[in-house]
N, C-alpha and C positions, 0 to 999 in steps of 0.2 A: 223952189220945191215944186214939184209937177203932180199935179191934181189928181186925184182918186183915179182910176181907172177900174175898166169895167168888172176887172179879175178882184179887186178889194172887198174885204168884206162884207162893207156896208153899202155897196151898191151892187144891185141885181145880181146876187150871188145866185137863185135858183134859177133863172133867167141864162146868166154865164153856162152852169149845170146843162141847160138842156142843150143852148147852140156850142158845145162841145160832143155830147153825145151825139147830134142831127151831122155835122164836121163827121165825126168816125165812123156816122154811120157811111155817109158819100163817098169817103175814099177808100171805108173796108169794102164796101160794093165796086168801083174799080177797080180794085185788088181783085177779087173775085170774080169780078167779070172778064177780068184779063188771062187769068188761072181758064175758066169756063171755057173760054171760047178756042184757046188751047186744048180742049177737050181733055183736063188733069182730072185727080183725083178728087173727091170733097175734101179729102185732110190738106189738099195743095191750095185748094180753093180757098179752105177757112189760113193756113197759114198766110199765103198772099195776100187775103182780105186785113190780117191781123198786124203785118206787117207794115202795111200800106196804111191801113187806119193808124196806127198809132210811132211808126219811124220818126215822124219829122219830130212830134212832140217830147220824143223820149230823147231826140239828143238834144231838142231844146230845154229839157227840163235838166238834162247833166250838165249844158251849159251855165244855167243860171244858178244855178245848185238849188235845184226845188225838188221836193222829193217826183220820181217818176208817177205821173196820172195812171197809168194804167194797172204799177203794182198797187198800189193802196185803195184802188175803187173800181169793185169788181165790175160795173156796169160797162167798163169802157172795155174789157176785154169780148164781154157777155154781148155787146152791141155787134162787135165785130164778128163774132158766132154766128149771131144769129142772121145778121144781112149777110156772110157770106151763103149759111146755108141757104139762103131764100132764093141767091143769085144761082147757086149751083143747083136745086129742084128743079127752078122755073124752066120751062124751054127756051131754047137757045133764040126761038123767033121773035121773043117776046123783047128782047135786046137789040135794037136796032146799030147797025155799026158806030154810028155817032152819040151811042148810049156812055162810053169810054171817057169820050171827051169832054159831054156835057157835066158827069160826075166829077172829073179832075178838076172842071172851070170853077162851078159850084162852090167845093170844096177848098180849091185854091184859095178864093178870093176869101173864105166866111176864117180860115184857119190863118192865114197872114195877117189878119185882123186881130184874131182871136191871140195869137201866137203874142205878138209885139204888144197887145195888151195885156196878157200875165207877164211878159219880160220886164214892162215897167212897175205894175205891182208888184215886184219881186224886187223896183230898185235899178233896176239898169238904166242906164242913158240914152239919150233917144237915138242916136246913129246905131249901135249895138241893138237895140229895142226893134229898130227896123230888120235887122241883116236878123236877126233871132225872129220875126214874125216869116220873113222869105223859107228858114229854115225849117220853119214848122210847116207851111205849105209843099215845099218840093222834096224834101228829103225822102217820103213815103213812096211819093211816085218814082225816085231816082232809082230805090232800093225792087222796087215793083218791075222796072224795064229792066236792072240789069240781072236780075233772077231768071226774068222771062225772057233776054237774050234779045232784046230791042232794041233800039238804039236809045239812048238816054233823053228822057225832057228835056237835058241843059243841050244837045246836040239837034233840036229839031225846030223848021221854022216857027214852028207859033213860037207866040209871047210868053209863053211858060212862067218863065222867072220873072221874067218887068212888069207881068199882071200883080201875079205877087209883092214887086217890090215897091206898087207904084200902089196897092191895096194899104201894106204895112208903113208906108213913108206916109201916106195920106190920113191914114189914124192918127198915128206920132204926133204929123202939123196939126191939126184938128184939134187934136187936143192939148196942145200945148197953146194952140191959141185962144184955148177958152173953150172952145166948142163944147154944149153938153154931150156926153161920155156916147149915148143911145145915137144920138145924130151922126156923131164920128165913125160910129160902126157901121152906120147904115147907109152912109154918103162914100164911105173908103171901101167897103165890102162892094158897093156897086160901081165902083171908079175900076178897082180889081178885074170884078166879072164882065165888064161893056167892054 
């Protein structure tokens, strides 16, 4: 049997709560940033933003069969709102071109984590648990380039997906070898993002 995980309810459940909201907020902000700099609409800006924040989670949540995060808790839609609006106000100066990337890194690594961590509080097995953390981190962005007519994360040289897979396989070990749940997120989410 594989030990609590950080998504259970009796560990760090308001804690989990927030590094999901801070997660949607990072990549509805490169949604929106991506929208932005395109020089789109705010309704394109808040949809990209919405998209992008919350894609990977939602097919990871039809995967595992958990109910979707963002229909039953209005905050994770309401986050995505609101950092898109803030990204689309701001001027355009105030984004630096490596603004993009630093938001996808970020968020990569904190959501492959997070991701592979409710996958096993829901029960799944750790290889599945992995490929379902990867899924929660790139999906958003996949859905974000091919709207925006990019070339795809999975198509370009960085590490896109191996940060991710190497963020969510590094929780998985971690905690399957005992690691406390807090350590695993914070030694995997920085394995991820370095």
């Amino acid at each position: 049997m594989l030990p609590a995980t950080i998504l259970s309810p009796d560990v760090l459940p308001a804690a989990a709560r927030w590094l999901d909201l801070a997660g949607l907020a990072v990549f509805a902000a490169s949604g929106a940033l991506a929208a932005a700099k395109r020089g789109q609409t705010v309704v394109t800006a808040i949809f990209f933003g919405l998209i992008t924040g919350v894609g990977g989670g939602t097919v990871r949540d039809l995967l595992i069969d958990a109910p979707v995060f963002w229909v039953h808790d209005a905050r994770a839609a309401s986050m995505c709102l609101i950092v898109a609006l803030v990204i689309w106000i701001t001027p355009e100066r105030w984004w630096r071109d490596e603004a993009l990337g630093w938001f996808d890194a970020i968020g990569l690594a904190a959501y492959a984590v997070f991701g592979a961590a409710k996958a096993l509080g829901y029960g799944v097995p750790p290889v599945p648990a992995v490929l379902m953390g990867v899924m929660s981190a790139c999906f958003g962005g996949i859905i974000r380039d091919v709207l925006a007519g990019e070339p795809s994360i999975l198509m370009r040289p960085e590490l896109y997906v191996t940060a991710a897979a190497l963020a969510a396989a590094s929780y998985v070990g971690l905690v399957l070898l005992g690691v406390p749940i807090g350590w695993s997120a914070v030694v995997a989410a920085s394995a991820g993002f370095g």
